[in-house]
N, C-alpha and C positions, 0 to 999 in steps of 0.2 A: 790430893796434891794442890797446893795454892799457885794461884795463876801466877804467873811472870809479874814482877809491879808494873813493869813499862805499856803490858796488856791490860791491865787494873786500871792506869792511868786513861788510855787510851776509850775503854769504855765509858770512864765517868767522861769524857770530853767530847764522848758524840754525841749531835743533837741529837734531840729525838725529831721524828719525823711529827708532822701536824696529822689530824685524819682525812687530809685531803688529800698530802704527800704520798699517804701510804698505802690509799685509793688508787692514785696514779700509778706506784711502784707494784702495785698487784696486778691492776689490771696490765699491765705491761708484761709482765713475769708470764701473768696467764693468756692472752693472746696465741703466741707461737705451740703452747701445748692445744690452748682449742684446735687452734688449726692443726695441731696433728693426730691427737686423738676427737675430735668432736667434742659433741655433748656430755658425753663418758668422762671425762675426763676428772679424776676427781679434786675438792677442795685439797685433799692430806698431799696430793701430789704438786698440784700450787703453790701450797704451804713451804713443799722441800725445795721446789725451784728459788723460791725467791728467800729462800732460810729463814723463814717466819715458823713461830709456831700454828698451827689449822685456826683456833681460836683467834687467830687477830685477824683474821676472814675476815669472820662475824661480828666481829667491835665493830667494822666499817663498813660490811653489807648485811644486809636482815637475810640472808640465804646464799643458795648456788646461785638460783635464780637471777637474783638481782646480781649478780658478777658478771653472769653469761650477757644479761643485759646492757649493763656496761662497755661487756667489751667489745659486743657486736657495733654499738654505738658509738666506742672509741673507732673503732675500725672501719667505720663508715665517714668516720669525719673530713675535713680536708687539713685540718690544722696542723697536722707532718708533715704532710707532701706542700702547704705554703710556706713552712718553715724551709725544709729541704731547698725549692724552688731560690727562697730572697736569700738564702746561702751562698748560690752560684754565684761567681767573682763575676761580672760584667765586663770585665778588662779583658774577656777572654775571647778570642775569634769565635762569631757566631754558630758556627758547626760546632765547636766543642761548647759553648753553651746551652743551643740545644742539644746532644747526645747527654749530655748528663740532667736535664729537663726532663729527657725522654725515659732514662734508668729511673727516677725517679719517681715521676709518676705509673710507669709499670709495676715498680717496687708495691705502689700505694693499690694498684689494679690488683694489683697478685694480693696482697694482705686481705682487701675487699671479697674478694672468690674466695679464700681460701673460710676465712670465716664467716663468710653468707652460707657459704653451700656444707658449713658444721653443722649450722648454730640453724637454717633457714628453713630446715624441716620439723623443727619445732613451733608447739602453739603457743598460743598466746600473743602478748599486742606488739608490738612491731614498736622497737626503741624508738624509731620517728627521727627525731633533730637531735643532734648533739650542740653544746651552747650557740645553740640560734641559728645553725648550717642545716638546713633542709638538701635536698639536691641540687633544686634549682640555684640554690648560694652556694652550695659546695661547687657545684660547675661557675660559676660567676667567679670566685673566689681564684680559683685555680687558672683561671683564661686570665684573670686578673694579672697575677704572678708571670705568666707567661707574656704577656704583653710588654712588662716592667721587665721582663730579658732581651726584648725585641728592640726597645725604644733606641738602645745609641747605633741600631742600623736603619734607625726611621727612613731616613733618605734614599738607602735602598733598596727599601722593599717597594712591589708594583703597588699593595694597598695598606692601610694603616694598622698598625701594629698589631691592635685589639680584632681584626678580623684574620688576619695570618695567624693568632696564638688561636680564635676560634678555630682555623681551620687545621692546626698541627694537633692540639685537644681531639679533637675528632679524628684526625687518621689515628690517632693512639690508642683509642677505645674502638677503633671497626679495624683494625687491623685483623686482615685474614689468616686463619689459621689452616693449612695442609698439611697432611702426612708426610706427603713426599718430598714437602722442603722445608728446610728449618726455616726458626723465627726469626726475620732478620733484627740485628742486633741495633741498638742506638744509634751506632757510626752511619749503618747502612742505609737505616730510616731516614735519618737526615738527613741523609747525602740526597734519595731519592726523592724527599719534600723540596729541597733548595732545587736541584738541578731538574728534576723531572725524570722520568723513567727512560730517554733515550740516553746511550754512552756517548761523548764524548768524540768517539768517531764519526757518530751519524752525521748527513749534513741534511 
């Protein structure tokens, strides 16, 4: 049966993706199945996620290997969680710009575990930096961002910006985990960084 012409049109009129595009568009695809199957996971199953045929893998990676590599690497990056971050409207009252500072970077903490603790019982060498973010610049980068949401309440905060985004950064990544009580949510995290842990009735 011959396609539709409008569908015939339509394909001759899509770009085609570069092999960098479609590096991005894989390892993207493939991510969320690491994290839910591991290392198991296979290319044919990648393939169907992102509607590629398995061979356009391998055009753009020499193996699994170097995917898995990639996308640990992607996943370790900061460049989503800084994008996400310079997102945030700043015309927004500071408790609602940090709760969504806060989802986000959780989002970026969840993605991190979920694909470290796939991919991190495997050998071999350790992805390292993604385009030039080591750690220590992935944490810089990211207080960075955090700072640049802080500044139009420079005036009232008790210290400068760049040390309150250090310290919200930090209660985000040691946030305690119990059985007996749930996680508190963005709203609530805020609320108890800005005001402090006593209520409102205390005197």
């Amino acid at each position: 049966m011959t396609a539709p012409k409008e569908n015939q049109t339509a394909r001759r009129r899509a770009p085609a993706m570069s092999p960098e595009q479609r590096r991005a568009m894989i390892i993207q695809t493939a991510i969320p199945l690491i994290a839910e199957y591991g290392a198991a996971v296979t290319t044919a199953k990648i393939a169907r996620a992102a509607g590629i045929g398995e061979g356009t893998i391998f055009r753009v990676f020499a193996d699994k290997d170097e995917l898995l590599q990639a996308c640990m690497a992607e996943a370790l990056s900061p460049e989503h969680a800084v994008r996400e971050l310079d997102a945030i409207d700043v015309s927004q009252p500071l408790p609602d710009r940090l709760a969504e500072a806060a989802e986000a970077l959780q989002a970026h903490m969840s993605r991190m575990g979920a694909i470290a603790g796939s991919l991190g019982h495997r050998g071999g060498k350790h992805p390292g930096t993604v385009r030039g973010a080591g750690r220590d610049e992935s944490t810089t980068r990211i207080r960075a961002a955090l700072a640049e949401l802080l500044e139009p309440d420079k005036a009232a905060l008790r210290r400068p910006p760049e040390q309150i985004a250090a310290l919200f950064f930090g209660l985000l990544f040691t946030q305690p985990r119990t059985e007996d009580e749930p996680d508190l949510t963005p709203q609530e995290l805020v609320e108890v960084f800005l005001h402090g842990a006593l209520s409102g009735g205390v005197k």
